[in-house]
Every structure is written in C-alpha cells, then in structure tokens.
C-alpha positions in Angstrom: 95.5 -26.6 48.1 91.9 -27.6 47.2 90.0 -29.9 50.1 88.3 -33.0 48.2 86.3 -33.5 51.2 85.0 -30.0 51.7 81.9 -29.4 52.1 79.4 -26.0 52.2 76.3 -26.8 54.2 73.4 -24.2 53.2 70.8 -24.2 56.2 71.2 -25.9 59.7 73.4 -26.1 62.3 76.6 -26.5 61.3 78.9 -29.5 63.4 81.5 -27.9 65.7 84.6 -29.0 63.8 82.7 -28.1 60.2 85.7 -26.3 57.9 83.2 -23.5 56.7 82.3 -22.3 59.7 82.8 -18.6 60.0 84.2 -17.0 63.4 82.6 -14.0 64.3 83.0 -11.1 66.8 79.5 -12.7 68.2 81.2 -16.0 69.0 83.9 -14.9 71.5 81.3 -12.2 73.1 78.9 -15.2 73.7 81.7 -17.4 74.9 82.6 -14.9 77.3 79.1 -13.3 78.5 77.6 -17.3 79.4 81.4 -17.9 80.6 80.6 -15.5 83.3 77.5 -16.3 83.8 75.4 -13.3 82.3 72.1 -13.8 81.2 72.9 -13.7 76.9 70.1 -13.2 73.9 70.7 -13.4 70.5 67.8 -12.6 68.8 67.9 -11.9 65.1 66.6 -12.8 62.4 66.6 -16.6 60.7 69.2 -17.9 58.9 71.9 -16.1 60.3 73.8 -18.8 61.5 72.3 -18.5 65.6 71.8 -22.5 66.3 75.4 -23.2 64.2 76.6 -20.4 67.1 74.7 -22.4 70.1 76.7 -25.2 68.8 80.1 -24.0 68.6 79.6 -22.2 72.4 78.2 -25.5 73.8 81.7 -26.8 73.2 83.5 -24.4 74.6 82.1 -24.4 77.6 81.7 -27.7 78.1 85.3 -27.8 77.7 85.8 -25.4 80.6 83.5 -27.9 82.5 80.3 -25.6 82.8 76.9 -27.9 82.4 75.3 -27.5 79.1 71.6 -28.3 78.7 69.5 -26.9 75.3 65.4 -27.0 75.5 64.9 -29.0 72.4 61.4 -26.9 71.6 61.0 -28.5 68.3 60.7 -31.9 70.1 58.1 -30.7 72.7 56.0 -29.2 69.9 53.8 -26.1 69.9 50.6 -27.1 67.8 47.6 -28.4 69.8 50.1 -29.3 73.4 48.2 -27.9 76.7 50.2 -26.0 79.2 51.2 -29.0 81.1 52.7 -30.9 78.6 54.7 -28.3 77.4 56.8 -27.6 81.0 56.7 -31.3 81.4 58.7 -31.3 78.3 61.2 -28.7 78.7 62.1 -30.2 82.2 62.6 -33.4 80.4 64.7 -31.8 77.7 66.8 -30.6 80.5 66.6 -33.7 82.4 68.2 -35.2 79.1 70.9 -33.0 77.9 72.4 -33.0 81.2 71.6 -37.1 81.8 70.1 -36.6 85.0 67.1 -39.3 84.5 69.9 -41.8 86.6 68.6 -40.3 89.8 65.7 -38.5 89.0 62.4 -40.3 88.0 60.3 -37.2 86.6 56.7 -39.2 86.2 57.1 -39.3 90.4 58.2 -35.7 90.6 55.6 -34.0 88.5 52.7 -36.2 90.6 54.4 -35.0 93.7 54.3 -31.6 93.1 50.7 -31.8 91.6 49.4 -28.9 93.6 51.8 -27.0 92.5 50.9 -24.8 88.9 52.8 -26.0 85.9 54.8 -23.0 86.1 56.1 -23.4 90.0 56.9 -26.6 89.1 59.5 -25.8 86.4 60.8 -23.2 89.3 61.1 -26.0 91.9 63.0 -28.1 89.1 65.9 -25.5 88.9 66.0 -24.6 92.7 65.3 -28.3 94.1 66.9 -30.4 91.1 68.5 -28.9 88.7 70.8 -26.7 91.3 71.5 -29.3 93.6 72.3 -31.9 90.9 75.4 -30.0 89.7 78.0 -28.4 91.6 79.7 -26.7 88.3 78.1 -24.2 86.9 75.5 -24.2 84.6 74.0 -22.7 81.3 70.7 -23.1 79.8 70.2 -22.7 76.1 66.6 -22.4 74.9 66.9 -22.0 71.0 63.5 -21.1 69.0 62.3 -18.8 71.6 59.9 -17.6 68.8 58.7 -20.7 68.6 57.3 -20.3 72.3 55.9 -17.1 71.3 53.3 -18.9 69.0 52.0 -21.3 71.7 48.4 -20.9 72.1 48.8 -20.3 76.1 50.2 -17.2 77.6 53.6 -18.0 78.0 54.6 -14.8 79.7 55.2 -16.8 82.9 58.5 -19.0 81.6 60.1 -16.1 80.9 59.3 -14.4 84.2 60.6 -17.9 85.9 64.3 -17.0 83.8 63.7 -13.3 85.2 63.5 -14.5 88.3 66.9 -17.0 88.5 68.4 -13.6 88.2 67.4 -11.6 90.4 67.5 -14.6 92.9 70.9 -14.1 93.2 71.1 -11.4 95.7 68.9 -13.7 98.0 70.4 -17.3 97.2 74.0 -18.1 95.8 73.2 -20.6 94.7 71.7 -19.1 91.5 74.4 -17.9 90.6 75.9 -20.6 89.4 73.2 -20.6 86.5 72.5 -18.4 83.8 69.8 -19.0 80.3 70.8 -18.2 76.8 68.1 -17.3 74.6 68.0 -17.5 70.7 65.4 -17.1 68.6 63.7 -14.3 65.8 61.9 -12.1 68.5 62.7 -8.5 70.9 63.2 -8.4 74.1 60.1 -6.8 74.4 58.2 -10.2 72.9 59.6 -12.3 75.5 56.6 -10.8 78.0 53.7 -9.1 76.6 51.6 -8.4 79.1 52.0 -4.7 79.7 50.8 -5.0 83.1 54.0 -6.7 84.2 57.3 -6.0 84.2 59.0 -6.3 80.7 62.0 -8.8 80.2 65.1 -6.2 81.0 67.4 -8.1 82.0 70.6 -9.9 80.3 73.4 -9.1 77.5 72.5 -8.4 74.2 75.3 -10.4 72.2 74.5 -8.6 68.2 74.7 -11.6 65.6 76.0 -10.0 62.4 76.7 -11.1 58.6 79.8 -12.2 57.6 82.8 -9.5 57.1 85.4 -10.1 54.6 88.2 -10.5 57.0 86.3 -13.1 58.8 85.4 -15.2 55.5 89.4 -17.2 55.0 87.5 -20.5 55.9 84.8 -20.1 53.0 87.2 -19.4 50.4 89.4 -23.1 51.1 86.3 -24.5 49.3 87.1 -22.3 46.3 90.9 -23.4 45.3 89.9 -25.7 42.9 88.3 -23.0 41.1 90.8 -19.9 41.3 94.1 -19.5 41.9 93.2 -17.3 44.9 90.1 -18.3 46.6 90.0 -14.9 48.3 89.8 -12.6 45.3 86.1 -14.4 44.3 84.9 -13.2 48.2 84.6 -9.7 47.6 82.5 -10.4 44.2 80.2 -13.0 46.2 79.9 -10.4 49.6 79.2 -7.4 46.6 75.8 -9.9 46.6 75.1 -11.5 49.9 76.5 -8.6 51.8 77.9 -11.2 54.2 74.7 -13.0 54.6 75.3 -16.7 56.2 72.5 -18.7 54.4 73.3 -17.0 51.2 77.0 -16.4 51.5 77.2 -20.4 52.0 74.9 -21.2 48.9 76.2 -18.9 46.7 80.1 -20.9 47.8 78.3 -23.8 47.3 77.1 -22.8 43.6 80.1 -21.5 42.9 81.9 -25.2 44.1 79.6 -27.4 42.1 80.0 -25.3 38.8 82.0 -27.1 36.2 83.0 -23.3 34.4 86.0 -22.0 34.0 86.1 -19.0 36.0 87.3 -16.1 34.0 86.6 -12.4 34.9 85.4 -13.3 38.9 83.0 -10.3 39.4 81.1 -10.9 36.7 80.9 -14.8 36.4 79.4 -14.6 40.1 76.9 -12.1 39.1 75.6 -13.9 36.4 75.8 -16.9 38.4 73.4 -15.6 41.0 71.4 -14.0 38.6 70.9 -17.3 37.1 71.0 -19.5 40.1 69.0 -17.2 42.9 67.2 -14.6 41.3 65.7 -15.3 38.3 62.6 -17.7 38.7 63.8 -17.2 42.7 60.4 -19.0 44.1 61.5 -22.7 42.2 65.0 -22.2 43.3 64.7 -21.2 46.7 66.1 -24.6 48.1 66.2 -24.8 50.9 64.1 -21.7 51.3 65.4 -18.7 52.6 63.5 -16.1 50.5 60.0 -17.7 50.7 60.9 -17.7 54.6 61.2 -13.9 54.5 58.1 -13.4 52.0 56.0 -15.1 54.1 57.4 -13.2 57.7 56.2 -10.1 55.8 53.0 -10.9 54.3 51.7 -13.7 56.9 49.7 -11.1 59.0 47.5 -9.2 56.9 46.8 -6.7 59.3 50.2 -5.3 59.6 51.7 -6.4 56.0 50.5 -3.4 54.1 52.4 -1.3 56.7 55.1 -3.4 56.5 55.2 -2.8 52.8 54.8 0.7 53.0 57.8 1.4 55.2 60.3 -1.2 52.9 59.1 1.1 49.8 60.5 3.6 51.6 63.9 2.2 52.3 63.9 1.2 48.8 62.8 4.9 47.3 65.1 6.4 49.5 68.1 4.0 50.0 67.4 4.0 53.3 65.6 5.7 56.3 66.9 6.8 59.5 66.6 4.0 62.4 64.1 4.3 65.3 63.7 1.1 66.8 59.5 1.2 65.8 57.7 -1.7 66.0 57.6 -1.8 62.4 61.0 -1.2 61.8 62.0 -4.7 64.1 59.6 -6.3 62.4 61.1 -5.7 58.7 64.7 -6.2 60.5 63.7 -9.7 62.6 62.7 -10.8 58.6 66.0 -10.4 57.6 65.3 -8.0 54.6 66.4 -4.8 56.0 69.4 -4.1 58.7 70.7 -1.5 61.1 74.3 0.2 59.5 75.2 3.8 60.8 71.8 5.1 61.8 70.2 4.0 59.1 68.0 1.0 58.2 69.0 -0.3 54.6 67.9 -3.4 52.8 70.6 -5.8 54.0 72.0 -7.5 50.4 72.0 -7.1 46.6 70.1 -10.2 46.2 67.0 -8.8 48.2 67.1 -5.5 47.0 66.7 -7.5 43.0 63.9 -10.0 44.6 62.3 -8.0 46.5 62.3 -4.9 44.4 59.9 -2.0 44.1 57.8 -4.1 41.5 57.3 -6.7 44.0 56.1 -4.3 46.5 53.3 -2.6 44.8 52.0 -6.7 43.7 51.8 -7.4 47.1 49.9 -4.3 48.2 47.5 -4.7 45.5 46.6 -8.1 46.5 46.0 -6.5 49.8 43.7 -3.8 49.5 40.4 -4.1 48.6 40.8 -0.5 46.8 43.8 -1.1 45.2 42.6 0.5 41.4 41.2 3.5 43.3 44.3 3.9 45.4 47.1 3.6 42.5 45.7 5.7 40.1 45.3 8.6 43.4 49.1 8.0 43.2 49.5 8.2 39.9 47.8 12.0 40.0 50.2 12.8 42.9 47.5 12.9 45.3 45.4 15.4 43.4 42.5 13.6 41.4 39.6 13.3 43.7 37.5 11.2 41.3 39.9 8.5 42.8 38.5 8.5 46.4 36.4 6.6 48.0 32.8 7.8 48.7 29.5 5.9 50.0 29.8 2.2 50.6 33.0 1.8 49.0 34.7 4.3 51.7 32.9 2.1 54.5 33.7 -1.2 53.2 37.7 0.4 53.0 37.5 1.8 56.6 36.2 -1.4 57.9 38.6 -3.6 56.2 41.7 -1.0 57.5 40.0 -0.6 61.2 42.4 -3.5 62.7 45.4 -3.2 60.2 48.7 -1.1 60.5 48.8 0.1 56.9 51.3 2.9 55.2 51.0 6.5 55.9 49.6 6.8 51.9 47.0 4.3 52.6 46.2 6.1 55.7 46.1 9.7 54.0 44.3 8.3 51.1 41.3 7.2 53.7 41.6 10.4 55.8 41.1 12.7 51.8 38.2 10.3 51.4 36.3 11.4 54.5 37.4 14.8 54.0 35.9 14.7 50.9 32.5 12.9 51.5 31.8 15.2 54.3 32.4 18.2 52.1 29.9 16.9 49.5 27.5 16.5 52.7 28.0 19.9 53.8 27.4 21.1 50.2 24.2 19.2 50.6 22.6 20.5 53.4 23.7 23.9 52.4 21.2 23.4 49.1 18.9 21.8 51.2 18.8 25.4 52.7 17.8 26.8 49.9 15.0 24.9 49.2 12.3 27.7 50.2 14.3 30.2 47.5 13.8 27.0 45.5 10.5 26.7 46.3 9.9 30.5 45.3 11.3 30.4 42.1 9.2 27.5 40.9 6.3 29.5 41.7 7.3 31.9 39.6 8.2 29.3 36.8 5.1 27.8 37.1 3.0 31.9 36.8 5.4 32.3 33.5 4.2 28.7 32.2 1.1 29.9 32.7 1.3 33.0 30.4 3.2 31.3 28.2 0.2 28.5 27.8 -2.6 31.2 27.2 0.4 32.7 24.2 0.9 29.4 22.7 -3.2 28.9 22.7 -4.0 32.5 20.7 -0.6 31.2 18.6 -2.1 28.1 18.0 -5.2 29.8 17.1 -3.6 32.3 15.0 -1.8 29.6 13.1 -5.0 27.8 12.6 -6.6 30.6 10.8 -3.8 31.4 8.9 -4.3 28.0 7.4 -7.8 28.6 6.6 -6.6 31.7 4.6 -4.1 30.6 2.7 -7.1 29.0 0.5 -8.0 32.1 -1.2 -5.1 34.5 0.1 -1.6 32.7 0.2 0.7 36.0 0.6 -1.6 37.3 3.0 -1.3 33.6 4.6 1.9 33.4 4.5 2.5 36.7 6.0 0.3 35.8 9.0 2.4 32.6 9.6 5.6 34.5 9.8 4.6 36.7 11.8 3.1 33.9 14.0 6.7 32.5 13.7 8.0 35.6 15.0 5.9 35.5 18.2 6.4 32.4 19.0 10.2 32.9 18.3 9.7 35.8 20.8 7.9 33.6 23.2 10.9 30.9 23.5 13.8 33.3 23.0 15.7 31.0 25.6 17.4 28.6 23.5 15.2 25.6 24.4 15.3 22.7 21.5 12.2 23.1 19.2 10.6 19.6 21.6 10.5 21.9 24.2 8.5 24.3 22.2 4.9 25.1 24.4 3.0 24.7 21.1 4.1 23.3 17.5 1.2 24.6 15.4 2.9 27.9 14.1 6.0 26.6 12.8 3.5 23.6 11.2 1.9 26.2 9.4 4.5 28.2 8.4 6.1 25.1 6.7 2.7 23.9 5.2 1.9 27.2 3.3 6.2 27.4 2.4 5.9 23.8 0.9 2.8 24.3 -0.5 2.7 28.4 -2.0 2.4 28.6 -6.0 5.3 29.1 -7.9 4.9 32.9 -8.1 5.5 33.3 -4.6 8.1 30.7 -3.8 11.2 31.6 -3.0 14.0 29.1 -4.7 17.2 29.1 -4.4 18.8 27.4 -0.7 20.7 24.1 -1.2 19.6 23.0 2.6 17.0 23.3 4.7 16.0 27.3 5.0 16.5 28.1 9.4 14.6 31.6 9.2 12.6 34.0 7.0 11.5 37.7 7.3 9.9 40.8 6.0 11.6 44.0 6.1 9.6 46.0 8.1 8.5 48.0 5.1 6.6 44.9 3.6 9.1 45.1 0.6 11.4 42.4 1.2 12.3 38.7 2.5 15.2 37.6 3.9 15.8 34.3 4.5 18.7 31.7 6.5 19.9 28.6 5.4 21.8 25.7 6.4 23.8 26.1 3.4 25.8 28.7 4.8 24.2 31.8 3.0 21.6 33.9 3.4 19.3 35.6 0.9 16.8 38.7 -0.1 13.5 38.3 -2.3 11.3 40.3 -3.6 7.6 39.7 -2.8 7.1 38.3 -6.1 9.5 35.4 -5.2 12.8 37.3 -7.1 16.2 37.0 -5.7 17.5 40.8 -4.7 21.1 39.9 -2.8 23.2 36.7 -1.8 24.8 37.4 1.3 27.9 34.8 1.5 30.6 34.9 3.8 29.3 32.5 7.1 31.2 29.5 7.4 28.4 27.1 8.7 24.9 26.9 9.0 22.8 31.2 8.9 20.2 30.4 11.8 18.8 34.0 11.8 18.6 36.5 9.7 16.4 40.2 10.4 16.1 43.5 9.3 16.9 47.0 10.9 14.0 48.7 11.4 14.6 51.2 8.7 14.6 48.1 6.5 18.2 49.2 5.0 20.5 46.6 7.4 20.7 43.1 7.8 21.7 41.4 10.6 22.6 37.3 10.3 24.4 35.0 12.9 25.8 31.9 12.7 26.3 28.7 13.7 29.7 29.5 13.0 30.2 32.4 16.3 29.6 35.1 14.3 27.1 37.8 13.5 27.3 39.9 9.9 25.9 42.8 9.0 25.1 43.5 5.5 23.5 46.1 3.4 20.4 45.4 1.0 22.9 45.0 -1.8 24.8 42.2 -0.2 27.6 43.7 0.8 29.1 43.1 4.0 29.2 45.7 6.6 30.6 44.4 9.8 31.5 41.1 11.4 30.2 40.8 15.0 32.9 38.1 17.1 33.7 37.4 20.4 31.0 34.7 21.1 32.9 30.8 22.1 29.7 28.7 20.9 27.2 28.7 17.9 25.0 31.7 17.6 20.9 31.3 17.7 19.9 34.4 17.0 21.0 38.4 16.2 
C-alpha cells in the first residue's frame, strides 16, 4: 500500500530512520571496518549519498556503545581562518559531539599548551584528553575532507597527526581504542601532498557505489500510488540514473509529484526526464547536481582542456581502459565517469545526453585561445597546414598552454606547429645561402638590361624615322615600322605584359601610320582589334591576327587574298615560312594552325595547357 507520508529527499543527509534510504554493500563494510577499529575512507565523488552513510554508521555504533564524534568542517570554515583557529575548531567540534566541555574548559587548555605548535596541540588533545576521557572505544568522523584540501595553509600535518594514531599502536594501547573515518571527494594521495613525506597509506578503502536494482525495494514504496507494482518502474528509472543516489531519488521524486497516469513505464519515465532534467538542464538543476559536476570539470583552466579531451574519448569510444591517471580520478571524483570492468565509462544516461559530445567541443572552444585554427586542423584530419600556428600566434598558444594539462590533439597540434615553423626557417636560411648565386644572376640581369636599353634606343630611333617617312612614303613607312615591330617583338620574346616593354615608341608608330595610311593601302576587314601583322618574306604578302578569332592575307595594295578561320578565341600571332608558302598562327585558344596561302588548313599544333603568345 501507498505511504501518505512518504517522502523522497533529493540532496543532504538523509535522517537515520528515513524510509528511502537505500542499504548498500558500503554500509555493512563500513559498519564493520570502524566496528573493529580500522582506519576507513570513503572518498568518492559528491552526491553519492557519503554523509546520509556517516549518518546511518554513527547509529550503529553508537548502539554498540563506541564514542562517536564528527569534525563539523562546515562550521569551522575554510575562507580567510588562520591555522590556529582552524585546530582550535576541530578540537571543539570534538569536544562537542562527544559533550566533553563538562570537565574540560578548552580556552585554559589551548593557553596552556601555547608553546606547543597548533598541530602538537591537536596531538596532545587525543593522547592527553580525548583517550583518557573515554574508556569505550572511539571513532572519529571527519566528513568534507576536500573541504580541508582548499585551506589556504598546508594542511599536510592533520593528516600526518591521523597517520600517526595508527601507527602509535604498536608503542601505546591505548590508541587502539581509536580509529578516524574519512569522507570526502579526494584520493588518498590528496590527503598529503608534499612528496617529500610519506604519503597517506594507511587504512581501508570501503568503495561507495550507485544504487543496484536489488538494493532499490525501499525507493519503489514511494511509487504505489502510481503503479500497481512499484518495482517494474525501477528498472526504467535505473536505464537513466544508472543507480545514481542524487538522481535516482529526484527522478522518484518526479515521478511521485506527477499527477499522469502512468501508462507504458519505460517510456513515460523517459520522457519524463527528458522533460524534467535534461532539456533546459541549467534552470532545472535544483538543487544542483549537474552544475556541481560542470563546474568540478571546468573550474581549473589549466587542467580542464585535458580533462575534456580524455571525456571525448570515453564518449567516442564508449569507454577507455582504466589506469588510475591523475586525470582519470579527477573525471571519476566529478562523478561523470565510473570504474566497471576495466573500463572507465560515463557513469549514467542522463550525463552521457547533458554532457554530450556537443557540449564538449563548446567548452574547449571557450578555452583555447586558437580554437578556429585548431577545429578546422581537425576537420582536415590533421593534414591542412594552413591551420597551424606560425609567428606570434604559435607563441602566444605556447605560452597560454605552458602551465595547463591539455589533450593529446591540442598537444600534437602545437608540436606540427613548431615542426612546421622551423621547417619554413630552415628553408630560409637555405635561400639565404644562395644569395651569392643570387647575387650573380642579377649581375647578369642587370649586363642584359643593358643591351636591351642600347636596342630599345636604335628601336626608338628607328621608329622615329619611320615616322618622318611616312610623310612622302607610307608603304615604305609602314614597312619600316613592322619590321621595327618585329625587333622589338624579338627583343621581349619572354612573355612580359606590353608595361614592361623597355621602350613603347615602335609599337606607337606602327599603330599611328596603321590608323592613319590612305585608303589604298589599308587593310579592312577584322571585327576587333588586329594582335599582329607581317610580310611574307618575299615582300608579296600581309598577314595579319585578330582578336576576332581569324586571321587574314592581303595583298600590298590592301586586297584580301585568304581568310584563315578555324581558332576558337583571340589569333595573337600570325608569320610566314620562309619560303613564304606556310602560315603559322597560335592562339589564345592552346593551339597553333598551319595553313597554306589559300586558307586552307594544314595542321593543328596541341598539347599546350595555357593561351599561346606566339608560333
């Protein structure tokens, strides 16, 4: 029957006699470990349901009649407290759980012992107080240990101080009636940092798992006034949670306060936490749980991009094999990834939909300072080395990365963009060698300029006088000027644009006495502008190229002999054999034709990728 009074509680510690409390394999391994007195951690990551555990073994033993005291660090506080009045507190939160203040006055005791470092006088509490104040045994909880690990003192002693009540007990018997449980989101190897000392190896590991489905009858009483059979909706909210406390409790709790009818379970609760949890999943994190494991990735920007590099993994791959790396505790302490058969897997359904690859790749952009760079040298599978970094922009990247663990990709990406940069240097200095053959061959350029300036001066001159002839003798003229054409044509037969040209004069001329010839020795008949013109060596004939696409032979009277048709874009050139019976034209179009004085066409010369200037 359905419990009116039931109640889901989503966060906190949950009260000893609370009906959803969920037994686990971790509750009678604790109970037992602190039972006999072993040194016992549980350290996992948050919301997992570790105070609601410290709760629940209190009781226990405190019902076989062992002492019970829990370090309240909350109430001592870790922001801006000095070294003193943090042991001060935990003695008093001692001093209080196990009401001790009736015989003890701990203002008088801590001015006593003033000589004494802060840290021998929270050693003199257990061994001259603490012990001799109880003759049952005793068990120390300190919950929030990673809230210790933030104080801005090293704190390395306190946990050397636990260290040694254990291995007092060889020497004194006394400490064996004593033993610490410590809880809290950290490693063992956290507890003391300094490498220089011996590390925090002692104790019993007690491993704080989700929820199993066997375990889960109390969380389904809560359900009967939904279903029929509570237990069939578990499976369907575990297929999502994956036994998660926090959510495996808020999900029951949605699920509770619903006023629908359930129908088909698996897929009501699906779109139930699709609704309630993961869409818009920032405003409906309440309490927050997945804000709490955003921020435990991000909140260190020197070691989030790494972070998010190895979860893209887990997620690409379903999963990578376990190792116990620094990283891979990290990402597990968050609570997003877990430990299952050798392999480390994102731990629920729910993160593995928040949390998703999407996600992932926001979060590193908003890291890197070359973030465009670096996606699109993904996106070429590694290949396109326009997207590495070179100059100032490599520097500025290596100093931001210098004190950050980032992913193997951002780290190859860096290495290619030295690689590369020092390639291009080498390539540098190796033309920097060459510099005397350089050096040589502008010599030489500069002994051809000069010949070709003395050419371009008689051209100029010959162009000039050609000019002055066509006055009283225009064919003669305009023979001159083609031939002055031809030289010059001769002189820059290295494809340079007509600007480059060492003097313009000639081709001037040329086009003056073409523009300006009477009628009787014009030749008429292009549509565009005419490219070329010359006599057959013979003197008899004129062949001429056009822009039109053709090419045509005049007599020296100015009469059309032969069209010559076939090109299919602009003639530049057109000559004669030197038997004046050939024709040779080429093309703007790859080609070069060979016709005979007729116009009829003889051969056609391919092969050539690119426009043709001359044949």
């Amino acid at each position: 029957m359905a419990n009116s009074n039931y109640q889901y509680q989503v966060g906190g510690s949950l009260p000893p006699d609370a009906p959803t409390y969920v037994k686990r394999e971790a509750d009678d391994n604790f109970y037992e470990g602190l039972k006999a007195l072993d040194f016992c951690y549980v350290l996992n990551s948050r919301q997992m349901g570790k105070s609601s555990l410290r709760v629940r073994t209190m009781q226990r033993l405190q019902a076989e009649g062992i002492a019970c005291a829990a370090i309240d660090i909350t109430a001592i506080g870790t922001s801006d407290i000095t070294p003193e009045q943090w042991y001060a507190g935990v003695i008093d939160s001692i001093v209080s759980s196990l009401n001790l203040y009736a015989n003890f006055d701990l203002d008088t005791w801590w001015t006593e012992k003033s000589l004494l470092s802060f840290v021998q006088r929270f050693s003199k509490f257990i061994e001259e107080v603490l012990l001799k104040s109880r003759s049952q045994n005793i068990v120390i909880f300190v919950d929030e240990i990673d809230s210790i690990l933030s104080l801005k003192f090293n704190i390395d002693d306190f946990f050397a101080v636990i260290r040694d009540c254990y291995n007092r007990r060889a020497d004194n018997p006394e400490y064996q009636r004593i033993s610490f449980a410590l809880i809290g989101v950290a490693t063992p190897s956290d507890l003391i940092q300094d490498k220089r000392r011996t590390p925090f190896n002692i104790g019993r590991a007690i491993e704080l798992t989700g929820f199993q489905l066997e375990e889960a009858a109390p969380l389904a009483q809560g359900l009967a006034a939904k279903v029929s059979n509570p237990m069939a909706l578990i499976p369907a909210i575990f297929d999502w949670t994956g036994g998660q406390p926090f959510l495996t409790q808020k999900v029951c709790k949605l699920i509770f306060a619903s006023a629908e009818v359930i129908q088909n379970s698996e897929d009501w609760v699906a779109d139930l936490v699709l609704a309630k949890v993961i869409e818009n999943w920032e405003a409906q994190d309440e309490p927050e749980h997945l804000k709490t494991i955003r921020d435990r990735i991000l909140v260190n920007d020197k070691r989030a991009s790494r972070l998010l590099g190895l979860y893209r993994q887990i997620l690409q791959k379903d999963g990578v094999p376990a190792n116990d790396s620094h990283e891979q505790m990290t990402l597990r302490l968050s609570g997003l990834v877990v430990r299952r058969q050798g392999q480390v897997r994102v731990a629920n359904r729910i993160y593995e939909e928040v949390f998703n690859l999407t996600w992932v790749e926001k979060e590193l952009a908003n890291l890197r300072p070359y973030s465009e760079a670096f996606a699109a040298w993904l996106d070429s599978d590694c290949q396109d080395e326009s997207r590495l970094l070179r100059g100032q922009a490599l520097q500025d990247a290596l100093a931001w990365a210098n004190d950050k663990s980032l992913s193997d990709k951002d780290y190859q990406f860096l290495a290619t963009s030295q690689e590369l940069e020092k390639r291009e240097l080498q390539n540098a200095l190796a033309a920097q060698k060459q510099a005397n053959q350089i050096l040589a061959e502008a010599r030489q350029k500069a002994e051809n300029l000069l010949k070709e300036a003395r050419e371009a001066t008689r051209l100029e001159r010959e162009s000039a006088n050609a000019l002055k002839q066509f006055e009283f003798q225009e064919l003669e003229a305009l023979l001159s000027a083609m031939q002055t054409g031809q030289d010059l044509k001769a002189l820059v037969n290295d494809g340079r644009p007509v600007e480059k040209y060492p003097v313009a004069s000639p081709l001037l001329a040329l086009q003056f006495i073409l523009d300006n010839i009477h009628q009787r020795s014009q030749l008429q008949g292009h549509q565009k502008p005419v490219r070329s013109a010359n006599f057959s060596p013979d003197g008899q004939r004129i062949v001429t190229a056009s822009s039109d696409n053709i090419a045509r032979v005049w007599d020296l009277s100015g009469q059309q002999l032969a069209i010559l048709k076939g090109h299919q874009s602009y003639v530049r050139s057109a000559n004669f054999s030197p038997d004046s019976q050939r024709i040779v034209t080429a093309s703007s179009d790859s080609t070069a034709r060979v016709w005979d004085l007729s116009g009829q066409q003889l051969a056609i010369l391919k092969g050539h990728q690119s426009y043709l200037i001359s044949a």
